[in-house]
N, C-alpha and C positions, 0 to 999 in steps of 0.2 A: 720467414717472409710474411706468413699469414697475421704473425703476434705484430710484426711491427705493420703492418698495416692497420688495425684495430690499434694501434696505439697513436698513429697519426692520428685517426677519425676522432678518439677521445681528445685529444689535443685540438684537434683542428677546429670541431663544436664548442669546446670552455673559451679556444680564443677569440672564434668568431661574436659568441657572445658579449665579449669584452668589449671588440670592437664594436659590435651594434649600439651597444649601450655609450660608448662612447660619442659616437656620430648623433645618437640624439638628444645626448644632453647639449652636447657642440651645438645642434641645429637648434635646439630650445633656445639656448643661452643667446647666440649669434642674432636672433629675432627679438630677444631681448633687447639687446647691443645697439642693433639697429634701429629698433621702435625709439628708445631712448636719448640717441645721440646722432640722429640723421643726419641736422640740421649742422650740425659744430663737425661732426665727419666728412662731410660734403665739402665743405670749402677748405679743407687741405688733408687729404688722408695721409701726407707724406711727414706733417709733422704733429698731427693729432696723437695723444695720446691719455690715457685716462684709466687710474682704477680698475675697471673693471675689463677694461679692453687687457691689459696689462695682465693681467690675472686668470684672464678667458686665456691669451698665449700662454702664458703657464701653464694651464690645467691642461691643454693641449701637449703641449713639450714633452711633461709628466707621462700622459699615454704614449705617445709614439716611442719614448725610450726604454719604457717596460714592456712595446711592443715587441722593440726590436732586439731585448736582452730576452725575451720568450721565447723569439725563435732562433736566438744564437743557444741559448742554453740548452734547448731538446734538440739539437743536432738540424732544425731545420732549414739552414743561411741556404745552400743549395740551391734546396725544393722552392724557397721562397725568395730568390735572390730581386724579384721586381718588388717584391711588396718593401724587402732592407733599403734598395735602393733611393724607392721613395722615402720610405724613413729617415734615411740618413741623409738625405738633404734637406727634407723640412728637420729636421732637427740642428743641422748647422747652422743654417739661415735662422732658426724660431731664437735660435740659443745667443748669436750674435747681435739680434733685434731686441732681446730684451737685456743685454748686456751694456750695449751703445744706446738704448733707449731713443730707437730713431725708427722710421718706417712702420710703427706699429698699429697706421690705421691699415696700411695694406697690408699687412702679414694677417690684421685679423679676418678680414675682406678674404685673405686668402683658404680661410675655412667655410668658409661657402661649398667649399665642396663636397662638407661632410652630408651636406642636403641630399648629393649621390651616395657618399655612400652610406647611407640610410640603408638605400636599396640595393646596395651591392652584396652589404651584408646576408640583407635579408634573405635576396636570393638565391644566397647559398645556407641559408640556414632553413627555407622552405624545402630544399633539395636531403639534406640532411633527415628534415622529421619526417618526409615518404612522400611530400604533395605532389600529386603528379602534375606533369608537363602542362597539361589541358584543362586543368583547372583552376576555376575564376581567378582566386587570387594571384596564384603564378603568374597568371596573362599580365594582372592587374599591374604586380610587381614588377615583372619585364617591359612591360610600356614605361613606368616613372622610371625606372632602371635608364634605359637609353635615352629619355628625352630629359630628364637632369644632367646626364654625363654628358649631353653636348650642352647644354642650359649654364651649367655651373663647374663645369671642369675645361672645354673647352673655349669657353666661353668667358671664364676668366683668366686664361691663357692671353687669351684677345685682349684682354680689360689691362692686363701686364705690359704689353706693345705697347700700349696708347697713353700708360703711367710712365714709363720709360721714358718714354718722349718729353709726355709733359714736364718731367722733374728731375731729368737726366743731369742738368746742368748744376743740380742740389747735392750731388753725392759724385764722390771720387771717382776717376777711371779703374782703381782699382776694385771698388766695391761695384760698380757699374758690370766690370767682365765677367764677376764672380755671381751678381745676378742674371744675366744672360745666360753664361755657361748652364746654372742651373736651372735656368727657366726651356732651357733647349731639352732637357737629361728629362726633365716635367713633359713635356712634348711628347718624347717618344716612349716613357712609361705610360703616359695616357690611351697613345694610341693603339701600345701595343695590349693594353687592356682591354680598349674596346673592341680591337679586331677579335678578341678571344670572347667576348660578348657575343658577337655577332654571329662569329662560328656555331656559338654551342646554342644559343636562344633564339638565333632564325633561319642560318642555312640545314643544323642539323636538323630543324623541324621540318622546315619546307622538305629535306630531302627525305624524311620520315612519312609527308604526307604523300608523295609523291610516290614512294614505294608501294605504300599501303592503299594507293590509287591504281597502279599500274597491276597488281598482284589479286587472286581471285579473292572475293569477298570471304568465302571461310577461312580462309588460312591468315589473312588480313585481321581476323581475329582470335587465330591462334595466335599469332607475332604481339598482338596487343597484351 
């Protein structure tokens, strides 16, 4: 039990990294995308497409499927079953969009989220190399942490309602239910993320200050 737990952690640091590294060439590139092609993206992202957008979904697609054949291969679908989940429907949708060559100014729009997880990674890879709880950066991290995840995950959850609506009548009922269905499955892997945020990066602190409030001051830093 003790090997395979030191054998997770080794896994779980080389993939984390992958992922970080990934989310911020995403987030380079995406501000690329955007600086470059506002203007022609703006007035119809439902049949905009171009080059480089094209090719940013790919290098996308790319990671997420040697995400999710990483953690089917080291046994970890289980342990990881919210992160496959999300994988495997950005990766039906990514895969269908550049197939059909349709929707591919939102699909890119739709990596705006990697702006979070920038810092979701990070946060768990500050946990990993020893930084404690209480310091700067961690805070640092944990503030952009929660205010991008409602900013650019929740937020373009929102942005999907309002594309729906507007361009519903452009695409099939059947393509319509297939995007709803998975924009619902996006919903509640998000939220059930954040709750798991919230738990470990602000009730267990609060509940940590609290104890270490309530308890006499020497032993308050024996516990520390």
């Amino acid at each position: 039990e003790f090997n395979s737990q030191i054998e997770f952690a080794v896994w779980s640091n080389r993939n984390l990294q992958i992922s970080f590294i990934h989310s911020f060439l995403c987030s380079a590139w995406l501000i690329f995308i955007i600086v470059n092609n506002y203007e022609k993206m703006s007035e119809d992202l439902f049949s905009y497409v171009s080059w480089d957008t094209y090719l940013f979904i790919s290098f996308s697609s790319g990671y997420f499927l040697y995400d999710f054949y990483d953690i089917y291969a080291n046994g970890y679908l289980r342990k990881e079953w919210v992160v496959c989940l999300h994988h495997l429907i950005v990766i039906l949708s990514f895969a269908y969009h550049l197939m059909a060559v349709m929707n591919i100014g939102y699909t890119t729009m739709s990596l705006v989220m990697e702006f979070n997880s920038f810092f979701l990674h990070g946060r768990k890879l500050l946990k990993f190399y020893g930084y404690k709880n209480d310091s700067l950066l961690v805070k640092l991290n944990s503030f952009l942490n929660l205010l991008t995840f409602i900013l650019f995950r929740f937020g373009f959850l929102i942005a999907i309602y309002f594309g729906i609506r507007k361009d519903c009548h452009r695409a099939s009922i059947y393509y319509l239910s297939i995007l709803i269905c998975f924009t619902l499955m996006m919903i509640v892997i998000n939220v059930v993320l954040f709750k798991r945020i919230i738990e470990k990066d602000i009730i267990s602190r609060f509940k940590k200050n609290t104890n270490n409030n309530t308890m006499p001051k020497c032993l308050a830093n024996v516990k520390s």
